[in-house]
Every structure is written in structure tokens, then in C-alpha cells.
C-alpha positions as CSV (number, residue, x, y, z in Angstrom):
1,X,105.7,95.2,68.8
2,X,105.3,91.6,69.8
3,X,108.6,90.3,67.9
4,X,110.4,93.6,69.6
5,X,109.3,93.0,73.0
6,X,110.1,89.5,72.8
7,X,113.8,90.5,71.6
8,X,114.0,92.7,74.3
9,X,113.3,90.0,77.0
10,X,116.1,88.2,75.2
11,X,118.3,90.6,76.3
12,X,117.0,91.4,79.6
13,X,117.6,87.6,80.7
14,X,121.2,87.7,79.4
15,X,122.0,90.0,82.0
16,X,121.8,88.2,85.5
17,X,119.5,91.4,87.5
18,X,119.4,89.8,91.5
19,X,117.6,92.3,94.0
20,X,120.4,94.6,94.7
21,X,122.4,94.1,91.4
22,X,120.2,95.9,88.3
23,X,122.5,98.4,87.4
24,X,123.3,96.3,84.0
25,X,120.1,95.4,83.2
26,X,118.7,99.3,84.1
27,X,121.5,100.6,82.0
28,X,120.2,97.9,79.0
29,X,116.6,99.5,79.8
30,X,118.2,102.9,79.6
31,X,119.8,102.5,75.9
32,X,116.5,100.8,74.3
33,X,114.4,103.7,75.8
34,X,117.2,106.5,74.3
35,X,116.9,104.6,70.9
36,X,113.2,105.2,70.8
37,X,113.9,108.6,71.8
38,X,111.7,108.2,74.9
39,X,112.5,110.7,77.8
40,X,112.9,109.5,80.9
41,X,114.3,109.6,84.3
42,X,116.7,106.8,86.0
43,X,116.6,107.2,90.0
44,X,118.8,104.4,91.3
45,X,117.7,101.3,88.8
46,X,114.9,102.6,88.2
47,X,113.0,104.4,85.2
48,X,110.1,106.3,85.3
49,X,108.8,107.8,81.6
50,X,106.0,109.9,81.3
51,X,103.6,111.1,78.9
52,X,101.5,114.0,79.7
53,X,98.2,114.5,77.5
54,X,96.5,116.8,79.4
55,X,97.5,117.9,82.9
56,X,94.7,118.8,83.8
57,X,93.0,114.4,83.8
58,X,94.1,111.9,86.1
59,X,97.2,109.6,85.5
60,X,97.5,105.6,84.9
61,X,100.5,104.2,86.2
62,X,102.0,101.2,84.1
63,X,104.6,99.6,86.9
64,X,106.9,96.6,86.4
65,X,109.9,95.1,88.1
66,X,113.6,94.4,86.8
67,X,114.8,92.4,89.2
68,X,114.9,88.4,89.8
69,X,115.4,85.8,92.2
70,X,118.5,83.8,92.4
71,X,118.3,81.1,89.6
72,X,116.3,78.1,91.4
73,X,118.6,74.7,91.2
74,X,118.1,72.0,88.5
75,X,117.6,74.1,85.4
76,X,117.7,72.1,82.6
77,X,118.8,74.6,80.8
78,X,121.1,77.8,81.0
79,X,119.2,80.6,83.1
80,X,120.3,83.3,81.4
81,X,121.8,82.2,77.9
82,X,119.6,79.2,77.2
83,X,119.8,76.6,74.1
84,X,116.3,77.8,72.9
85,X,116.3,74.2,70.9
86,X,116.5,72.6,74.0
87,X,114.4,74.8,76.0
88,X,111.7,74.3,73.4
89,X,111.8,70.6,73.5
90,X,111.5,71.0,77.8
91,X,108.9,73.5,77.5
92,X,107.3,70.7,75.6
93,X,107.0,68.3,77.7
94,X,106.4,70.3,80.8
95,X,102.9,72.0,79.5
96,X,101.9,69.3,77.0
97,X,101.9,72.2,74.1
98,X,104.4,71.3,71.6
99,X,106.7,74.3,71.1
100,X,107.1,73.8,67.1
101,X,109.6,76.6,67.2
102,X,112.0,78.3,69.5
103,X,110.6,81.5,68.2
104,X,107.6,80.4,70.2
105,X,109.0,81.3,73.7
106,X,111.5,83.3,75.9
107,X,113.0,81.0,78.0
108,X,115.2,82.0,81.5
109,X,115.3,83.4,84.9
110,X,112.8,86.4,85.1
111,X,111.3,85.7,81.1
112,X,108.1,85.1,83.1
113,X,108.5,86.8,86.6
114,X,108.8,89.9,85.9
115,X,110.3,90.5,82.0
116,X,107.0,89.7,80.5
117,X,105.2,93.0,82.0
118,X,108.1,94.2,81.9
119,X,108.6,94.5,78.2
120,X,104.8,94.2,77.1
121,X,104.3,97.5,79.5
122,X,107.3,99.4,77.3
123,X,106.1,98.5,73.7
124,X,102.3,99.6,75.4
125,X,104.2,103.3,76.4
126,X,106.1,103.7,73.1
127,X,102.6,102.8,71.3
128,X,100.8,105.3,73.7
129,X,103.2,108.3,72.7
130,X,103.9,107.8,69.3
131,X,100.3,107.5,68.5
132,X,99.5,110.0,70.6
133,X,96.6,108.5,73.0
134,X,94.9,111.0,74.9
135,X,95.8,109.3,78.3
136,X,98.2,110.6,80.6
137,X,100.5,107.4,80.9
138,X,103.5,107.0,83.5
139,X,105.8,104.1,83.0
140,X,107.4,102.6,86.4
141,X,110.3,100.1,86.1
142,X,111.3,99.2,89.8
143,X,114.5,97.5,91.7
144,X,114.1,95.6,94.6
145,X,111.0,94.2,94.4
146,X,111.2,90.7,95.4
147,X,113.5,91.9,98.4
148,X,111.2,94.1,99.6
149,X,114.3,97.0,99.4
150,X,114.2,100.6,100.5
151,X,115.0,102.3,96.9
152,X,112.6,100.4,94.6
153,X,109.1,101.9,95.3
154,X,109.1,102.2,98.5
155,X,111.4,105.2,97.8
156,X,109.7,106.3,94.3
157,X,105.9,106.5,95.5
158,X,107.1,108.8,98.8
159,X,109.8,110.9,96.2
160,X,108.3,111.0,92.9
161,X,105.0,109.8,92.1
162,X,102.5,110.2,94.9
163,X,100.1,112.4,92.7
164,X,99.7,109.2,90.4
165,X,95.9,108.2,90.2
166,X,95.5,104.8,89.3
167,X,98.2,101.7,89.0
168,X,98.3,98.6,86.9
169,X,100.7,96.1,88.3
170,X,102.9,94.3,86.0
171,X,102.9,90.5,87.4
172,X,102.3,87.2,86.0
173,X,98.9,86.7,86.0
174,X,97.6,85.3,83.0
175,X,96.2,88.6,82.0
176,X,93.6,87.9,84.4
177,X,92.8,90.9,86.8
178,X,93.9,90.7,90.7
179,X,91.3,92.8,92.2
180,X,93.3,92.2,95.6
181,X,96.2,90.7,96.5
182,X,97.5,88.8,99.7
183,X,100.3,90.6,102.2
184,X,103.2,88.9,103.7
185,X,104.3,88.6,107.9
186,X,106.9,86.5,108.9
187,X,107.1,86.0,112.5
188,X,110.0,84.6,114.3
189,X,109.2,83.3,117.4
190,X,111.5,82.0,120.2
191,X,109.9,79.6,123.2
192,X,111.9,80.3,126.2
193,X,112.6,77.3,128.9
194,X,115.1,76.4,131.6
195,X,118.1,74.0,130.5
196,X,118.7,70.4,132.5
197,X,120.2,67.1,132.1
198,X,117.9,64.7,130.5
199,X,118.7,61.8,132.2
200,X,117.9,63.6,135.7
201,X,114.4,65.1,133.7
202,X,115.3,69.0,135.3
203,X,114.9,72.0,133.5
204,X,112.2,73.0,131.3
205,X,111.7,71.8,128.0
206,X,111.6,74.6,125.6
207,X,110.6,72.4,122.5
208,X,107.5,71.3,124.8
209,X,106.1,75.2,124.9
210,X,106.5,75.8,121.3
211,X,105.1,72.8,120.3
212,X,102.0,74.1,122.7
213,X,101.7,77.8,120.8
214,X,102.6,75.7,117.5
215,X,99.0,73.8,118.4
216,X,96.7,77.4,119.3
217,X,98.3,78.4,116.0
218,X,97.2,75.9,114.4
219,X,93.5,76.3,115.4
220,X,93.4,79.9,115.4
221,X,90.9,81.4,113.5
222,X,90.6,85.6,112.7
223,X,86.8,85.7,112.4
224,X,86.7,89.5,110.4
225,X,84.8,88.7,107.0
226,X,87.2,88.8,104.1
227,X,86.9,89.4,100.3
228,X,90.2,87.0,100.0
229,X,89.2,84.2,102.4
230,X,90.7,83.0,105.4
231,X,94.1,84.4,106.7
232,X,96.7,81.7,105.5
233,X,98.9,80.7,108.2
234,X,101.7,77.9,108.3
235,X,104.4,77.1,110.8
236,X,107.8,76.8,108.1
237,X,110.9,76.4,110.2
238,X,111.6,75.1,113.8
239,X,115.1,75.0,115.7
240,X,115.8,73.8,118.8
241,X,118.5,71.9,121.0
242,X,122.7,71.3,121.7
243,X,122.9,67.8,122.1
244,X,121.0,64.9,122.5
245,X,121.3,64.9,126.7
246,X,119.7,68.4,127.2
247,X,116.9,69.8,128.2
248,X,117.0,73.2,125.7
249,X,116.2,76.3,126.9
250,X,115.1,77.9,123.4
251,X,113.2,76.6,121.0
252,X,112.8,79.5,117.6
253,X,110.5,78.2,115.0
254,X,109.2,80.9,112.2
255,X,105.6,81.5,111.2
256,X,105.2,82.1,107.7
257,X,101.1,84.3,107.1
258,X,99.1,85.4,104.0
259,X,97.3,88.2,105.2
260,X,93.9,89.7,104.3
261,X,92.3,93.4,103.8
262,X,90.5,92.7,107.2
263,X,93.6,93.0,109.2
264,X,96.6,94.8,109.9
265,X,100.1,93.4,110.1
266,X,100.1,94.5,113.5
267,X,96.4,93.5,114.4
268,X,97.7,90.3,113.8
269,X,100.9,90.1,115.6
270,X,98.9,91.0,118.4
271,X,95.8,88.6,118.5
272,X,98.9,85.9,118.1
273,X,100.7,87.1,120.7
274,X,98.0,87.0,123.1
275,X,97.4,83.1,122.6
276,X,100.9,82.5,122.8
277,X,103.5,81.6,125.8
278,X,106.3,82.0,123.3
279,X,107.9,85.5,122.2
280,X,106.9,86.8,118.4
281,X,108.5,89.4,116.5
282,X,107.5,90.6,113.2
283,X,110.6,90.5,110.7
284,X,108.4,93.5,108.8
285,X,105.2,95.4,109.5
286,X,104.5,96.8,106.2
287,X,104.2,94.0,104.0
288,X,100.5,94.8,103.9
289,X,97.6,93.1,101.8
290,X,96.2,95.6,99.0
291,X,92.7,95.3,97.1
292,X,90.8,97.3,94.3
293,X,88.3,100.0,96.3
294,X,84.7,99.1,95.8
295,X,83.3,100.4,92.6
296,X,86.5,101.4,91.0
297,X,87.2,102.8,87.7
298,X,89.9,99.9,87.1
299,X,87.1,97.2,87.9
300,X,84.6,99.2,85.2
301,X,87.3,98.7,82.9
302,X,88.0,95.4,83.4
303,X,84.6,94.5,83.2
304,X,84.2,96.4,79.5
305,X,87.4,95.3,78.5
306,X,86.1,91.2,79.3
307,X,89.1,90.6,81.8
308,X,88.3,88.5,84.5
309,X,88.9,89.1,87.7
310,X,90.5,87.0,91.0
311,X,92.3,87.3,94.3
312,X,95.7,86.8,94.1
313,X,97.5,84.5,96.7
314,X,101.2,86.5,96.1
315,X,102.5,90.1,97.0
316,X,104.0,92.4,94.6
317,X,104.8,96.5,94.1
318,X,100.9,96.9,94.9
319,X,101.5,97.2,98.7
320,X,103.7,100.0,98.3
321,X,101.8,101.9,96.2
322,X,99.3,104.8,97.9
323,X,96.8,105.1,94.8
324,X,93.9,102.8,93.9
325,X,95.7,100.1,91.6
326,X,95.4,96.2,89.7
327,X,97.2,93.6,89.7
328,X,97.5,92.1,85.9
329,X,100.3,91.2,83.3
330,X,101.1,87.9,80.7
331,X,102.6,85.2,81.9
332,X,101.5,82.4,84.8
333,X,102.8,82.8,88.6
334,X,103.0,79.1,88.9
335,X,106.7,79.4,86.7
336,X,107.6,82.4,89.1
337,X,110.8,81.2,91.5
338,X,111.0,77.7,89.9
339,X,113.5,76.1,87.4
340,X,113.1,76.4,83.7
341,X,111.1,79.5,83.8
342,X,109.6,80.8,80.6
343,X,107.1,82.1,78.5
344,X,105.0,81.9,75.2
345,X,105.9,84.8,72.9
346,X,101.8,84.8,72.6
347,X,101.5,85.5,76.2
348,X,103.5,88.4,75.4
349,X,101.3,89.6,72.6
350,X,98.3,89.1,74.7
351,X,99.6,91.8,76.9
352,X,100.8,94.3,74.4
353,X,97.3,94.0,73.4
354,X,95.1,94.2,76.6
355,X,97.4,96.7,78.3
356,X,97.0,99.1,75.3
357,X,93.2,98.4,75.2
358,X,93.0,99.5,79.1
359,X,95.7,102.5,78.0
360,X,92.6,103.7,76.0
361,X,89.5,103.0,77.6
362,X,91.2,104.4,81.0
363,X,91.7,107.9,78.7
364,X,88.0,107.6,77.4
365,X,87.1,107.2,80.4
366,X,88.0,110.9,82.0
367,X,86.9,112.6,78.1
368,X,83.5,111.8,78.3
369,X,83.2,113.1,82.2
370,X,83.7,116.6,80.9
């Protein structure tokens, strides 16, 4: 299964799949799953494959993404049709673990971010059906998730899958379990003053009020107890100005914000905006933060199964998901939306193995409750 899935990725990062452009690499999907003589439904570029063992028990959701970013600039290698001698020796000398062969690795945009679950999360379904596991098992491959776009889950949970009971999120993780997971809020915000000439000193200086909010940013604290730790916050981007002998009137600068479980987008948009002369609007409201309930059955598991467990600093398919869910899958974020992305064909293995393993505890589970 290992040597399969690893082929597979292969072939998956040969075929450039940008948000918004998956068709080819969903079609690819589409073909392997028909030569396994899996049934399955495509929805857009997506796939969702079931297997039913017995109505009548909850179902485990196994949910992965297709898509990538944009190659990031300076690979030293080709993104999507790499020299695998080359990328070993790189590899190499970027982990300090000598890469002895190129058999070792998959190497290329979206080999670690998503392909890995990706793949490990297929050979886990075929296993799952064609040996028959009494667990009911849904397989989710999604567009659009790093674009946050309208017909990858956002679209599937509301259309098809809603009655799912429990998720595992396919993400880089190290096969370490995210029991929670950060949301995103970008706010753009635009300081409004009065233009002037300079060298007269009339108007009002825009750039002086957003440097003011910029500052009670800055020392804002949300006081709410949080599982995750304190909301991250960072001013990213500031604009301002026409020339050099003007007072402007508008100075935009963009906060960027990690939230936590103990506040809403919204909540705090608001507590911002009440500290703040400048305007703020939210790019998007429903990038929420998402966490494991308390004494879940995917936390029991983890702890049976020896996977350790951590809060996860980066968003994924988990917000838009309605059921209780984790966040887990081979692979290490800190390759995610960088140059020479890979990973180890192990890694790979190492999630075949633990994602079958959860697969069969999770049906085990809801056999013995009768």
C-alpha cells in the first residue's frame, strides 16, 4: 500500500492542481478510484466514496484536499516533475537525514501539503472495503481548500454529508493529533484624515491615526480563558500617501488574527473596533477556530491508539465541517507553502498505518456499545 500510495503522489504532483484548477488532477483521482473498482461520486472536483457496514452505527469521515498553492519561488528543483536525484541530495542537506535513495521521498508542490493525507487516506478506504472492516467509512477529497472557495466543503457538508458523525482531517501534522485548531480574520482597515500641504503643516495626517489604533492593537489583550492560548494578532501591511509634499487623507494597513474557541470572528471585530479611531472590515466572518468537544470519542481513541495530541497554529477543512472532528495526517506543516516541498515515503507509511488503526478502533468502538 505504501509503495502504491507513494506512486500515486507521483502522479498527483505532475499535474499542477491551484485552487480553482483540479479538474485534471480530480479526473486522475477519478481513474485510480475506477481501477480499484471503488464507487464513488464526483461533485465539482471533488469525490466522496463510501462504505456502509451497518446503517444503522455512526460514520467516520476520512477528508483530504487536492488542491495547492502556487509553487513558492526558488525551488531548486522542478515543482511538479522533479529530478528525484537531485531532490534527494537537497532534501539531504535541508533535514540532515541523508536520503540514500530517491525512492525514499516524494518530492514537489503539494507532496507534503495536502498529497500525503491525501493518498495515505485512499489506500486506508480501499484497505477498509476490501477487507471488509465493520466501520462505516466516508472518503472526502475536497477543492478549494486553501482559497477558502464556495464548492469545496463549504458546499459538500450543507449538500451531502451533514449526517456524517465524526471527521479526521487530512493535514500535515506529523501524525500527531490537532485536538483544536486556530481560525483566520483578516481585517482591513482604513484611517481616515484631511489632506494638506506639508510645508504649510494643514490637513490631517492620516498615517498619524493609524499609527495610534496600530499602538491599542498592539496592547490589546482578549482576556476569555483559552485551550489554545492567547489570540495571535499582527499588523502585516500598511499603505499610505501620494507624494512626498502631502498630508494623506487615508492611511489602509491590514490586520492579520489567529483566533481562538473563546471568540467569535465577529466578537472580535467588535472589541477592535471599539478601541479603534480607524474603520475595520472583516475580509470573512466564517473562518472560524474549531476544537475536539470535551471528552470525545476521537480523543479516547487517540489516547488508546498512543497519538499525541496538540493545538494546531493553522486552519484547514475542520472549520467548515458541522460534526465533531481531528485534525491529523503524515507529513510536517513547516514544508507547507515553502520551496522544495516534500516528504519521506515513511511518513507516508506511518499514516497508512495509524489511519487504518483509528479506521478500526473508531468501528470497535460503536460494536461493543450494543
Amino acid at each position: 500500500m505504501t509503495a502504491e500510495a507513494a506512486e500515486l503522489l507521483r502522479r498527483m504532483v505532475a499535474v499542477p492542481s491551484p485552487s480553482f484548477e483540479e479538474e485534471a488532477v480530480c479526473t486522475l483521482l477519478c481513474s485510480y478510484l475506477e481501477e480499484k473498482k471503488i464507487p464513488f461520486e464526483r461533485i465539482g472536483n471533488n469525490i466522496v466514496a463510501e462504505h456502509i457496514a451497518d446503517s444503522t452505527k455512526p460514520t467516520l469521515m476520512l477528508c483530504a484536499h487536492i488542491d495547492t498553492v502556487q509553487p513558492a519561488s526558488g525551488y531548486d528543483f522542478d515543482p511538479f516533475s522533479p529530478d528525484y536525484s537531485r531532490a534527494a541530495a537537497i532534501i539531504s542537506e535541508i533535514t540532515g537525514k541523508e536520503v540514500k535513495s530517491p525512492d525514499e521521498i516524494v518530492a514537489g508542490l503539494g507532496s507534503n501539503d495536502d498529497g500525503a493525507s491525501c493518498v495515505s487516506m485512499i489506500q486506508t478506504f480501499l484497505y477498509t472495503v476490501n477487507n471488509r472492516i465493520n466501520t462505516n467509512l466516508t472518503l472526502v477529497l475536497t477543492c478549494e481548500e486553501e482559497k477558502s472557495g464556495k464548492d469545496g466543503m463549504t458546499s459538500l457538508w450543507g449538500m451531502r454529508l451533514s449526517r456524517i458523525s465524526h471527521a479526521i482531517v487530512g493535514e500535515p501534522t506529523g501524525m500527531k493529533a490537532a485536538v483544536s485548531e486556530r481560525g483566520l480574520l483578516v481585517i482591513d482597515a482604513e484611517a481616515a484624515g484631511e489632506s494638506g500641504h506639508a510645508a504649510r503643516n494643514e490637513g490631517i495626517n492620516s498615517i498619524y491615526i493609524a499609527i495610534e489604533d496600530i499602538e491599542k492593537i498592539r496592547g490589546h489583550r482578549f482576556t476569555r480563558p483559552s485551550r489554545m492560548g492567547d489570540i495571535n494578532l499582527n499588523v502585516t501591511q500598511i499603505y499610505a500617501g501620494t507624494a512626498h509634499n502631502v498630508i494623506p487623507d487615508r492611511c489602509s494597513f491590514v490586520i492579520d488574527i489567529r483566533p481562538n474557541e473563546s471568540y467569535s470572528n465577529a466578537e472580535i471585530l467588535e472589541e477592535l473596533q471599539g478601541i479603534c479611531r480607524s474603520n475595520l472590515k472583516a475580509r470573512n466572518l466564517s473562518n472560524r477556530s474549531s476544537a475536539t468537544s470535551q471528552g470525545s470519542i476521537l480523543t479516547e481513541i487517540c489516547l488508546r491508539t498512543g497519538n499525541e495530541t496538540f493545538h494546531s497554529p493553522t486552519t484547514s477543512d475542520w472549520m467548515r465541517i458541522g460534526c465533531d472532528a481531528i485534525k491529523i495526517g503524515p507529513g510536517d506543516s513547516s514544508r507547507s507553502h515553502r520551496k522544495n516541498e516534500f516528504v519521506f515515503v515513511e511518513e507516508i507509511e506511518e499514516g497508512i498505518e495509524k489511519y487504518i488503526e483509528f479506521v478500526i478502533e473508531y468501528g470497535k468502538q460503536f460494536n461493543t456499545m450494543e
